[in-house]
N, C-alpha and C positions, 0 to 999 in steps of 0.2 A: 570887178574885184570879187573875189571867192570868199564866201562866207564862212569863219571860222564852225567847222564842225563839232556842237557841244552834248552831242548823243555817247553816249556811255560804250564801252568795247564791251563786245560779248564775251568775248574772254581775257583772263588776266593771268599775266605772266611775271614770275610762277604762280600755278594755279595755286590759290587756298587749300593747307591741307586740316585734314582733319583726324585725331587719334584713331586709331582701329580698334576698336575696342573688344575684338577677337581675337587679337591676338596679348595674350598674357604676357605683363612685364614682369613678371618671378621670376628667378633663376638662382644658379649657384649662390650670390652673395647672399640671398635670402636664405639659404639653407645653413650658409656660414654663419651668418648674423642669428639664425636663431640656437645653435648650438653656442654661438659665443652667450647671450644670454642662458644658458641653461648654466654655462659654469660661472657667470660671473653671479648670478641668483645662486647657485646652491653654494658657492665659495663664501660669499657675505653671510649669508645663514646657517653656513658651519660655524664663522667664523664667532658669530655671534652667541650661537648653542655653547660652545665652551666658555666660551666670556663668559656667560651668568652659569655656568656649570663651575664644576675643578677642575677646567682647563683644560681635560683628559680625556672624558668620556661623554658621550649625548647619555642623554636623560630625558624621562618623563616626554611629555607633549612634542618635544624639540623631535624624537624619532621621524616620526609621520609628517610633521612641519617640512625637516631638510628633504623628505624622501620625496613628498608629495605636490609642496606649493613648486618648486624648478619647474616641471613640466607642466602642471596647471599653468604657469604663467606662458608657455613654449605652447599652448593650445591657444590662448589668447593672442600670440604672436603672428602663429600661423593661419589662425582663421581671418588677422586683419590684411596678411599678405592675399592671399587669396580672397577678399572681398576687393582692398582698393586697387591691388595689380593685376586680378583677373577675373574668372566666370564664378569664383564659387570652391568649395572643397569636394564636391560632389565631379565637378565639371574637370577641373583643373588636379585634382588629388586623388581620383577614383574613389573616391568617401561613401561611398552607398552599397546596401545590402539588397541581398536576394534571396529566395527562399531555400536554396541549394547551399548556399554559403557556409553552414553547421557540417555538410557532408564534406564538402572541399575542403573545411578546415581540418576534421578529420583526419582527412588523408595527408593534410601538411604538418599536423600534431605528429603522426606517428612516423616520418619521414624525418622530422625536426628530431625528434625521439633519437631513431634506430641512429642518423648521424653524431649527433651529440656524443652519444654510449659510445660509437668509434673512436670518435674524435678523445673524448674522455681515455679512455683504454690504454690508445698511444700515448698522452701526456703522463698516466701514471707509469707506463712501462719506462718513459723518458727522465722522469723528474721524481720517480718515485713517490709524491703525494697526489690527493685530484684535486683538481683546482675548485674554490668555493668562491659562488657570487660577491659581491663587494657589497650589496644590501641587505645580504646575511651575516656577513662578519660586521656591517654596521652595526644590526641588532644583536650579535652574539656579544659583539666586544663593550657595548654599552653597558649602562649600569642596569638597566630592565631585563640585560641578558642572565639575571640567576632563574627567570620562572617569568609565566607568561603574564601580561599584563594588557590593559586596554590599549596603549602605546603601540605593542608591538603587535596589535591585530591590525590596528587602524596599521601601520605600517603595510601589514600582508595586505589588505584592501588597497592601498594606493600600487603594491605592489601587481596586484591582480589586475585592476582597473585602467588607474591612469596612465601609469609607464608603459602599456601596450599599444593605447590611442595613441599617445605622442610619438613614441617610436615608429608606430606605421607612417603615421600622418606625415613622418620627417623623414622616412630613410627609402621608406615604400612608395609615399608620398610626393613632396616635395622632392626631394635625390631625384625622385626615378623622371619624374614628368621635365621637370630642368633638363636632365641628361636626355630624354627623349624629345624634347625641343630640339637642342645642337648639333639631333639626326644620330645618335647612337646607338647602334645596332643594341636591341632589347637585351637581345642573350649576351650583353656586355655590360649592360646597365645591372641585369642582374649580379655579375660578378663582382662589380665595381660599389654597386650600393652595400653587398653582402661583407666588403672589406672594410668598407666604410664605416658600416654597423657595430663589425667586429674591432676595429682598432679605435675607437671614440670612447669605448667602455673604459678605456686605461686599466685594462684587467690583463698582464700580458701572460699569464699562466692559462687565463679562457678563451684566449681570442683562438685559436682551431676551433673549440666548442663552436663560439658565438658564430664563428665565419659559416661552420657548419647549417649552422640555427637559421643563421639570414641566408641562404641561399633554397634551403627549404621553404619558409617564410617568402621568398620572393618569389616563388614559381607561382604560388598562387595570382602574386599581378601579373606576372608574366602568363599565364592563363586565362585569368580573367578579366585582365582591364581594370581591377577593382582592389580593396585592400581588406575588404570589410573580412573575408576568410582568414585574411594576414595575421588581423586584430584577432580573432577570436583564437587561433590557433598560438598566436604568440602567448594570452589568457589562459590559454590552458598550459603550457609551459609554464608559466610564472606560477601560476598555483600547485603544479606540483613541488617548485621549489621550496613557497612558502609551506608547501603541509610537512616536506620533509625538515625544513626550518624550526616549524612548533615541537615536530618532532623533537629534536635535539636540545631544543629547550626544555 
């Protein structure tokens, strides 16, 4: 009689698998889900600012609150995507600087620039007015809008600062490394992020500007692998806005 054989098989079928932990689970839904958070945060906290206002106009503190915490919380969002679904913002988002970076942005400021002023030119020659940002007629149409106040600096500050990081971090960022996952040829990602950019604004008298701006703005990761020129070069855009902003106030 054959003795039942109770030694263990070398192999097992199917084999045990095990997560890849190189390869990153972020993608489009992530990029969806974190702009859906950015309007469902800044819609509840408009919604709120007139509640305790006259219904009508933001006021005092609420400026910088609506302008500022959407996107601080859309940083929070996106740093957690990129830790639990993949390598890092560094790794996964091109998040890191170089000492060139000032120079390349540079060159994508005055490029973002020269297109912008085309793209401008034709809208007024079309529409007969130029189109003005939506965070400027935020602050113009408010009640802080008769003369400047601490509100509507800390505004230009969120303006200058955090609205740059999160927009790269999401459109340059996230957009672009998603779409370069599902094999997308780059020089398409740049067109396709830059539209993206452009039509999420809900600004539909800027979106030539903005498409202008993000396709500028995108050469640099499509040059460099990285976004950190994107970020500063989009900073210096925003800040010319808000100095011409304080201006007209």
């Amino acid at each position: 009689m054959l003795e039942p054989d109770h030694t263990e098989p070398d192999d097992q079928w199917p084999p045990p698998t095990e997560p890849d932990v190189d390869i990153p689970r972020w993608g489009i839904g992530d990029a969806l889900g974190s702009y859906g958070i950015f309007i469902l945060v800044s819609t509840t906290l408009g919604l709120i600012a007139l509640r305790v206002g006259d219904g009508d106009r933001l006021a005092g503190a609420w400026l910088p609150i609506v302008v500022a915490v959407p996107p601080l919380i859309q940083v929070g969002h996106l740093s957690w995507v990129a830790r639990s679904k993949g390598r890092g913002l560094v790794s996964d988002f091109g998040f890191s600087f170089d000492r060139r970076d000032p120079a390349v942005a540079a060159g994508l400021w005055l490029t973002a620039m020269a297109a912008a002023t085309v793209a401008t030119t034709i809208i007024v020659r079309v529409i007969g007015d130029s189109p003005n940002a939506a965070v400027a007629e935020l602050a113009e149409n408010s009640e802080d809008g008769g003369g400047i106040t601490i509100w509507i600096l800390l505004l230009a500050v969120a303006a200058i600062t955090v609205i740059p990081l999160v927009e790269e971090l999401l459109y340059r960022g996230l957009w672009w490394s998603a779409l370069a996952k599902r094999g997308v040829d780059e020089r398409w990602i740049l067109v396709i992020t830059s539209l993206i950019f452009a039509a999420v604004h809900l600004e539909p008298s800027r979106t030539p500007v903005l498409f202008a701006i993000g396709m500028a703005i995108g050469w640099g990761r499509l040059r460099t692998g990285r976004i950190a020129a994107g970020i500063i070069a989009h900073s210096m855009i925003n800040t010319l806005g808000m100095i011409a902003l304080l201006a007209r106030i």
